[in-house]
C-alpha positions in Angstrom: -29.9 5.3 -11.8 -32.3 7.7 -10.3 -32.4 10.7 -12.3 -35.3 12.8 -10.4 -32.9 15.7 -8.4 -35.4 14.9 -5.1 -34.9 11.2 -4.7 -32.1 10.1 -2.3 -30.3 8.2 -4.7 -27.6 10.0 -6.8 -28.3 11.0 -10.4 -26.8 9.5 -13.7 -25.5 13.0 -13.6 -23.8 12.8 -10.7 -22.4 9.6 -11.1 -20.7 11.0 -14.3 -19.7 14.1 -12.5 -18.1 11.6 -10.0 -16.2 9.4 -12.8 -15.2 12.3 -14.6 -11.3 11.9 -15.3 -11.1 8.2 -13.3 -10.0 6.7 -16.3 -7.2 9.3 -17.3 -5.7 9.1 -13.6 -5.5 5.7 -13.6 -2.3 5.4 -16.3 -1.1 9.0 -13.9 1.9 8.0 -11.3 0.5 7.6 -7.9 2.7 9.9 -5.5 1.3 9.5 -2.1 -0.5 12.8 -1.2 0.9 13.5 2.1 4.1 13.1 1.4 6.5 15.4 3.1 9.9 17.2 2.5 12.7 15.9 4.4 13.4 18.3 7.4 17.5 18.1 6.0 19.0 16.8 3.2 19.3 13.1 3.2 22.2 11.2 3.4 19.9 7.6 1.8 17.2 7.5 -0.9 16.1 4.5 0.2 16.0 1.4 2.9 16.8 -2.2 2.5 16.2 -3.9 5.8 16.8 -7.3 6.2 15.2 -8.7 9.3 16.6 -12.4 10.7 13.1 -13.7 12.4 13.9 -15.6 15.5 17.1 -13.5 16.6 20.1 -15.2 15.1 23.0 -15.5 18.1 25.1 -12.8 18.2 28.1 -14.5 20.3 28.1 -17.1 17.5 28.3 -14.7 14.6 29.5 -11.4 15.3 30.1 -11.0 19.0 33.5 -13.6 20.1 34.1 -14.2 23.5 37.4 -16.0 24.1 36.7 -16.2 28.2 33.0 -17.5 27.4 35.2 -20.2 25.4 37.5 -21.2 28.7 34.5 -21.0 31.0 32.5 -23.4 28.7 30.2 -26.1 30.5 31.6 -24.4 33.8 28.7 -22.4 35.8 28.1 -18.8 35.3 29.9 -16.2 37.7 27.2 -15.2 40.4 28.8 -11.9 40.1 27.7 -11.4 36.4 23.9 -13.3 36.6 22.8 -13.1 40.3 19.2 -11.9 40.7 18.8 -12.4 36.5 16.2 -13.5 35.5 16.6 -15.5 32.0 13.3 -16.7 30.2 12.9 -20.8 30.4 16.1 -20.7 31.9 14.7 -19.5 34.9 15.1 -22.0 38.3 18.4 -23.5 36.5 21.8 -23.5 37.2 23.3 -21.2 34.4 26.1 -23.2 32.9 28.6 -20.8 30.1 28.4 -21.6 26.4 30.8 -20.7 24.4 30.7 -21.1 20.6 31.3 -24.1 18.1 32.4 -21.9 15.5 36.1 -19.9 15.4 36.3 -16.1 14.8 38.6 -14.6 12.3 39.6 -10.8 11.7 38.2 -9.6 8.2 39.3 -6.5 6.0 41.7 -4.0 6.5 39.6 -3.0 9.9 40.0 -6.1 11.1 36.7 -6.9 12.1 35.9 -10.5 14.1 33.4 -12.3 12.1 32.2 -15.7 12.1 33.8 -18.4 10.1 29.8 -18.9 9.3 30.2 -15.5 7.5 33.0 -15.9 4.8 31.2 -14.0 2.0 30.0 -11.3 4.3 33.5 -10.7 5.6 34.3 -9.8 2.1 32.4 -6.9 2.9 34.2 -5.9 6.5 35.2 -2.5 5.7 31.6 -1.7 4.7 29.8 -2.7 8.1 29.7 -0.8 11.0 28.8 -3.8 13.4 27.0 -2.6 16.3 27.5 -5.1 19.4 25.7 -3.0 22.0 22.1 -3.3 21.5 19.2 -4.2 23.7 15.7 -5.2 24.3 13.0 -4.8 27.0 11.3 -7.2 25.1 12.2 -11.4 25.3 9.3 -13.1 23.2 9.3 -13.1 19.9 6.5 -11.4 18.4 6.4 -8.0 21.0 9.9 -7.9 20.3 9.5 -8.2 16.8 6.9 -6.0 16.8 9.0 -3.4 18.7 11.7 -3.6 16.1 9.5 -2.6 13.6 6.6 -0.5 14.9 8.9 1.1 17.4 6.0 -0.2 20.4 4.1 -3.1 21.8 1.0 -1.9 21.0 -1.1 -3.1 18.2 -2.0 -1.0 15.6 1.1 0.7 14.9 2.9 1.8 11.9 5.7 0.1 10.8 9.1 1.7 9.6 8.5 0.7 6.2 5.2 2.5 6.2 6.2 6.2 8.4 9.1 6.1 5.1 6.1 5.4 2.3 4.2 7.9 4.1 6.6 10.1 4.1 9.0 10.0 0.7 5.9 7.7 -1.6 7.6 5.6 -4.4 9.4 6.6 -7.4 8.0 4.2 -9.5 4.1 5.0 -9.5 4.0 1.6 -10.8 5.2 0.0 -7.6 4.7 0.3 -4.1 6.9 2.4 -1.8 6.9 -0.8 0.8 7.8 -3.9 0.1 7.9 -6.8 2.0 9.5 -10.0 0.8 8.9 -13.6 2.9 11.1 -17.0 3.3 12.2 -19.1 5.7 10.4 -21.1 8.2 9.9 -24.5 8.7 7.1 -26.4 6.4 4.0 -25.5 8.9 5.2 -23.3 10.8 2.3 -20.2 11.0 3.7 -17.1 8.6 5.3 -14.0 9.6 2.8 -11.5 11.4 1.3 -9.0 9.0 2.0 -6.2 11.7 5.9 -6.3 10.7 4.9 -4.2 7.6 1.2 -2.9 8.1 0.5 0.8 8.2 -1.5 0.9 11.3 -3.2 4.1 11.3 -1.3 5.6 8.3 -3.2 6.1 5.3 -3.4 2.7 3.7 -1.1 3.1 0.7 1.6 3.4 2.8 1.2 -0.5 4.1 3.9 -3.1 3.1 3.0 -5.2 -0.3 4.1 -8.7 0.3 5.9 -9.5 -2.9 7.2 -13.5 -4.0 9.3 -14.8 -6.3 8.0 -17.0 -8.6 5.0 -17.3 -11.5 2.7 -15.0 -8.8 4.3 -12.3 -7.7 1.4 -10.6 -5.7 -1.4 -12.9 -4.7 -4.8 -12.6 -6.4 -3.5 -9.6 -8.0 -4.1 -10.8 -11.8 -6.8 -10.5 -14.0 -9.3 -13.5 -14.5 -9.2 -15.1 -17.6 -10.6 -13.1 -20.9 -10.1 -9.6 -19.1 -8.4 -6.7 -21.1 -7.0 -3.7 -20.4 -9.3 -1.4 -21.0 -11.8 -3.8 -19.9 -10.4 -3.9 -16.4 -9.8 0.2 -16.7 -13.5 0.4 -17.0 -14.7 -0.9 -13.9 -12.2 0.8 -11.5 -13.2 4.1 -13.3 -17.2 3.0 -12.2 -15.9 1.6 -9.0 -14.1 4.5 -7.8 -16.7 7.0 -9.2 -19.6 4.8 -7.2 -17.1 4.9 -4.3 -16.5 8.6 -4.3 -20.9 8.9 -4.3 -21.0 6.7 -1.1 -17.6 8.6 0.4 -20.2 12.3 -0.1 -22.2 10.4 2.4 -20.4 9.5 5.1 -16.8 11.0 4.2 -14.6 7.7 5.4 -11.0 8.2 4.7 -11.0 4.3 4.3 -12.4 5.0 1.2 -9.8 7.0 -0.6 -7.4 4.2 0.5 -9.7 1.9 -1.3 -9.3 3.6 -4.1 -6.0 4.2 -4.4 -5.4 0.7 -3.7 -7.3 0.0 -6.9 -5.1 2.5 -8.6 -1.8 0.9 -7.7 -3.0 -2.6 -8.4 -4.0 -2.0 -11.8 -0.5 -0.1 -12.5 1.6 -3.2 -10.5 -0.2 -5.7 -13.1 1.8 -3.6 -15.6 5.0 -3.9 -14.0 5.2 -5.8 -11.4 5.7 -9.0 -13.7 8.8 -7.4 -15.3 10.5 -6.1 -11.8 10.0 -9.4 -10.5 11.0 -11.9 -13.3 14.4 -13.3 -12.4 14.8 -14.8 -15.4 16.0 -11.3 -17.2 19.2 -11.4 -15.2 22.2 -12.6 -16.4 23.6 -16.1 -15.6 26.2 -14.6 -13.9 24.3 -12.4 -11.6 22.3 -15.4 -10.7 25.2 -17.2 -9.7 26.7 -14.4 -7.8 23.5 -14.5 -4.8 23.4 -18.3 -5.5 19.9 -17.4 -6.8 17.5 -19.7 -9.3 14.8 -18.3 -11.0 11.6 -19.6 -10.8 12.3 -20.6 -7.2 11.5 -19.7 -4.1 14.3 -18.4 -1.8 16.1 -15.6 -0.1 18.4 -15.4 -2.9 16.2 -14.9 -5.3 14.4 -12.4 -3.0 17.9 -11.0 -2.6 17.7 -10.2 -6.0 14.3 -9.3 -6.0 15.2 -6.4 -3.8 17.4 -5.2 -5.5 15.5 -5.0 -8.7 12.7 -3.0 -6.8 15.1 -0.4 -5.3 16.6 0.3 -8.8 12.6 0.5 -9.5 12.1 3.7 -7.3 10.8 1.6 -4.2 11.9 3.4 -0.9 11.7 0.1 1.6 12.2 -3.3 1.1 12.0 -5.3 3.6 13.4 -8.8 3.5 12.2 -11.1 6.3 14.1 -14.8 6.6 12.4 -16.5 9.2 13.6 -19.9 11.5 16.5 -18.1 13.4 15.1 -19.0 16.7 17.5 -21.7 18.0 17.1 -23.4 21.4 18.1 -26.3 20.5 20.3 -27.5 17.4 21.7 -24.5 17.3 25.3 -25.9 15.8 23.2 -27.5 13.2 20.4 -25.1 11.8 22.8 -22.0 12.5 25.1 -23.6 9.7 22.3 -24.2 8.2 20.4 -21.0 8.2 24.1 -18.7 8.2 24.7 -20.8 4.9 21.1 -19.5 3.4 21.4 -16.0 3.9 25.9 -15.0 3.9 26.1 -15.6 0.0 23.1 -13.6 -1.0 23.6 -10.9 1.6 26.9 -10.4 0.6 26.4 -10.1 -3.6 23.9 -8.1 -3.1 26.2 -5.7 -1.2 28.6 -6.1 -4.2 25.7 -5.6 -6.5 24.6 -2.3 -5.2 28.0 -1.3 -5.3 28.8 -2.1 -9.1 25.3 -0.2 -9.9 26.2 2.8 -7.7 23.1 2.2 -5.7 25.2 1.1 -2.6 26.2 5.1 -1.7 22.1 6.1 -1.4 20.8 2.9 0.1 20.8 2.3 3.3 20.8 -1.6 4.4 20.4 -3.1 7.8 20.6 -6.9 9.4 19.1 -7.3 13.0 17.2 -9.9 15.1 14.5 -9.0 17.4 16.6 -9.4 20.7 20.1 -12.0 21.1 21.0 -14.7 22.8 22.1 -15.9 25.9 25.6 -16.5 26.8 24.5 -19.4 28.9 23.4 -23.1 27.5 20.1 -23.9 27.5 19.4 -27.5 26.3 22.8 -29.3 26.9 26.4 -29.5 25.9 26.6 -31.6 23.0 24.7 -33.0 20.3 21.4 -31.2 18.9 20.3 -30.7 22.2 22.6 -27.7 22.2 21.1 -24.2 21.8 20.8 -20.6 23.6 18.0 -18.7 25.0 16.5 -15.1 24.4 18.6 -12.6 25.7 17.4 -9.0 25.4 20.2 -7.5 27.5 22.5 -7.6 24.1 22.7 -8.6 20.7 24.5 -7.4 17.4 23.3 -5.6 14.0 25.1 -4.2 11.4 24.4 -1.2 8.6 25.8 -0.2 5.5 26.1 1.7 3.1 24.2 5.5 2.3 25.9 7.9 5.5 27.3 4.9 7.2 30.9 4.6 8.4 32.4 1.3 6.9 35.1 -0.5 9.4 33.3 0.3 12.5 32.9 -1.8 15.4 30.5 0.0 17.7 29.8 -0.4 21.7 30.7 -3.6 23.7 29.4 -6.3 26.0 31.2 -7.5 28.6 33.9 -10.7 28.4 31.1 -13.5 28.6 28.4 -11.2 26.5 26.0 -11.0 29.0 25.6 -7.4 29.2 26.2 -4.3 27.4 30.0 -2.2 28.9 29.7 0.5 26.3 27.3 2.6 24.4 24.4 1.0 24.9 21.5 1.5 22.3 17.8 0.3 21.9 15.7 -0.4 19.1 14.1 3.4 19.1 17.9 4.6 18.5 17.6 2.3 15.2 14.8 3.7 13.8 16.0 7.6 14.9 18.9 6.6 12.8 16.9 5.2 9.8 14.9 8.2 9.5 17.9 10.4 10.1 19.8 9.0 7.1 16.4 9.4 5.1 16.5 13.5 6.3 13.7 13.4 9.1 14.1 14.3 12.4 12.6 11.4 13.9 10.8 13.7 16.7 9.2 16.0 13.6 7.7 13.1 11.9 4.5 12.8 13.2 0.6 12.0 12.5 -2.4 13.1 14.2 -4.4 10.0 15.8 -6.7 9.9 18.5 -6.1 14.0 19.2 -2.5 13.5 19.5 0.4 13.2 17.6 2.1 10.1 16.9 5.6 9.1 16.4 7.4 5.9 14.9 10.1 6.4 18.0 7.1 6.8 20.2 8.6 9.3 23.4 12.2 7.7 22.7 15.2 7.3 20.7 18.4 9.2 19.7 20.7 9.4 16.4 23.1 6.9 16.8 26.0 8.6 15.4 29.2 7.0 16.1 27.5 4.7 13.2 27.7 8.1 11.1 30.4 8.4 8.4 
C-alpha cells in the first residue's frame, strides 16, 4: 500500500481505518437497516407461501361443478363463452369438462374438497378457500411474475423481499427470504429467479434458494483447509478494501456486497443445522411423508418449517409441473398425491408448536383452468387450458377466518358471480396481516415511489377472522 498522503492510492492507514471493527461485526446479527415499524399491530409474524407452478385446476380440486358434470362432452352454452377468447383454444368448438374426481364436504364447515385432497381436508375448518380469483394474465411466467412481484415488468420486488425489507430476519444467522425449489420434470428449465429476487430493493432483502440435502446453499461452503478465523480474515480485508473503492464512487451495490458476505459467513454457521432433516424425529418424518437426505417437497415441507421456527419471515415453497393440458387425470393424481400429505402435517405441525396462530400460509396458482376440454375426452389426451377469469386459493392460519368459503363462479366455473378479487388484493392482504398498509409501504426508485401493489389492490377482508 501507498503510504505517501498525496498519491491517489489509499494509505495503509486508511485501509486500517476502513477495516477497523469488520472482524467484530461479522459474529454481530445482521438486522436489515431499513427496516420499518409496522404501520398497526400485526395480526402474522411471518409468511409461508406455497406457490403451485403451472396453476393446478381449480374445478378439479376445490371449485365442484355438478352442472359442468351433466353438460360434460356437450358444447359450451354460447350464452356463457360467446365472444371469449380462450388461449390455444381459440378457433375450436368449446366442449364442457367436467371433473374425473368426486367432491366431498370436509369438517364441521362443510367445505367441498377434492377426493385428491384427503389429508388437507383434515384441515377444513382452518382454510378460508377463496374461489373468486382472477387474472389479466394467461401465460405462465407474466402471470407468475404478477403473483409475486405484484407487475409485469421486470425488475420488480417480490413479496418475499418488500417483507425482508421491511420486518429483516430474526435469526441474524439466516436470511429473512427464503425460497425452497421441487418439482418439474427431469429437463425442464428451473423456476425463474424473478419469483423471489429483490428487484430494486437493497439486495439483502432477495430470496436465498435453500435445498435439501448434503448442500444446502450452493457454493456457499468453504474450500478445503479453510478455518474460521481464516475465512473471518479475508471478509474483514474484503469489506474494508470494498468500503475504500465505495469512498470513490459511493455505489449502494457495494454495501449489499458486503452484507451479503456478512450473511454467508453467519449461514455456514447455521444453516447446516436448520436444514439437516436428519435431527427430526422418526415420527415427524413420517407425518409430511418426508426422508432425509432426499430431495422433495416433503422434506422442504419440513424444511420450512424449521426456518420459520428459526426467525425467517418468508418462505417460500415453489412445487413446479402443475401445468396440465394434457394428462391431467394422470399427473393431477400424481402431483395432488406429492404435495396433500406434506401440506397438510405441516398445518398440524405449526399447530402443535404454536407457530400456526402467527404464521400466515397461502396455496395459489398463477391463474386456473378452463372449464372447457382442451385435448380430448378420454385417455391422457385429456386436460384443461389457462383460464384467468377464475381460479381458487386458500389461507390459513395468523388473522385468518378458518371454515370460510369465499366468493363464487358461476355453475360451469367459467366466471367469477361474487366477490371477485385479483392478485394485488392478495398481496394487500399479506402485508395487512404482517401490519402494513399496503399503500404506505413504499421505496423511492427512479424519482418515484414504488409499491409491491403497484396503483392497486384492496384488504380482502371477508378472509379476516
Amino acid at each position: 500500500m501507498n503510504e505517501n498522503p498525496n498519491s491517489a492510492g489509499p494509505s495503509r492507514r486508511a485501509f486500517l481505518r476502513g477495516s477497523a471493527g469488520m472482524f467484530a461485526s461479522l459474529a454481530l446479527p445482521l438486522r436489515l437497516v431499513e427496516e420499518q415499524r409496522p404501520h398497526f399491530a400485526p395480526r402474522a409474524k411471518s409468511v409461508l407461501f406455497l406457490f403451485m407452478l403451472g396453476a393446478p385446476s381449480q374445478l378439479d380440486l376445490f371449485d365442484p361443478k355438478p352442472k359442468l358434470q351433466q353438460l360434460d362432452g356437450q358444447p359450451m352454452p354460447d350464452s356463457l363463452v360467446a365472444g371469449a377468447v380462450v388461449d390455444q383454444l381459440k378457433g375450436r368448438n368449446l366442449v364442457a369438462a367436467g371433473s374425473r374426481f368426486a367432491f366431498a364436504p370436509r369438517g364441521q364447515c362443510g367445505m367441498q374438497l377434492s377426493e385428491l385432497l384427503p389429508h388437507l381436508g383434515g384441515h377444513a375448518d382452518r382454510l378460508a378457500l377463496v374461489r373468486s380469483m382472477t387474472s389479466t394474465i394467461i401465460n405462465h411466467v407474466p402471470a407468475q411474475q404478477m403473483l409475486t412481484t405484484g407487475s409485469i415488468e421486470a425488475g420488480r420486488p417480490s413479496c418475499g423481499s418488500w417483507v425482508a425489507h421491511a420486518l429483516g430476519s430474526d435469526n441474524g444467522n439466516l436470511p429473512a427470504f427464503a425460497a425452497l425449489l421441487s418439482g418439474g420434470d427431469p429437463g425442464d428449465p428451473p423456476p425463474p429467479p424473478h419469483l423471489w429476487a429483490n428487484g430494486f430493493l437493497p439486495g439483502k432483502s432477495s430470496g436465498v434458494v435453500l435445498q435439501s440435502g448434503a448442500e444446502a446453499v450452493r457454493f456457499l461452503a468453504d474450500p478445503p483447509g479453510t478455518t474460521r478465523d481464516g475465512r473471518a480474515q479475508q471478509l474483514q480485508t474484503l469489506a474494508a478494501l470494498d468500503r475504500l473503492r465505495q469512498g470513490q464512487h459511493g455505489h449502494p451495490a457495494t454495501d449489499d456486497r458486503i452484507d451479503a458476505y456478512r450473511l454467508a459467513f453467519r449461514m455456514q454457521a447455521e444453516v447446516p443445522e436448520a436444514t439437516d432433516l436428519g435431527s427430526e424425529s422418526p415420527a415427524t418424518m413420517a407425518l409430511y411423508g418426508a426422508e432425509a437426505g432426499s430431495r422433495s417437497f416433503a422434506n422442504n415441507c419440513v424444511m420450512a418449517r424449521r426456518l420459520l421456527e428459526r426467525g425467517t419471515r418468508f418462505v417460500q415453497l415453489v412445487d413446479d409441473g402443475w401445468d396440465h393440458h394434457g394428462q391431467l387425470v394422470r399427473r393431477l393424481r400424481q402431483k395432488a398425491g406429492e404435495v396433500d400429505r406434506p401440506i397438510a402435517a405441516l398445518l398440524t405441525d405449526l399447530a402443535c408448536r404454536g407457530m400456526l396462530d402467527e404464521t400466515l400460509v397461502v396455496f395459489a396458482g398463477e391463474f386456473g383452468r378452463t372449464p372447457m376440454n382442451q385435448g380430448g375426452q378420454g385417455g391422457d389426451r385429456y386436460g384443461r387450458d389457462h383460464h384467468g377469469r377464475c381460479f381458487s386459493i386458500w389461507m390459513a392460519g395468523a388473522g385468518i377466518r378458518g371454515g370460510a368459503v369465499v366468493g363464487a363462479t358461476d355453475e360451469l366455473g367459467f366466471d367469477v358471480v361474487d366477490s371477485p378479487f385479483t392478485v394485488h388484493d392478495l398481496q394487500a392482504t399479506i402485508l395487512h396481516l404482517l401490519g402494513f398498509d399496503h399503500e404506505r409501504l413504499t421505496f423511492r426508485h427512479r424519482g418515484r415511489d414504488y409499491r409491491l401493489t403497484d396503483v392497486h389492490g384492496q384488504v380482502m377482508r371477508a378472509v379476516l377472522a
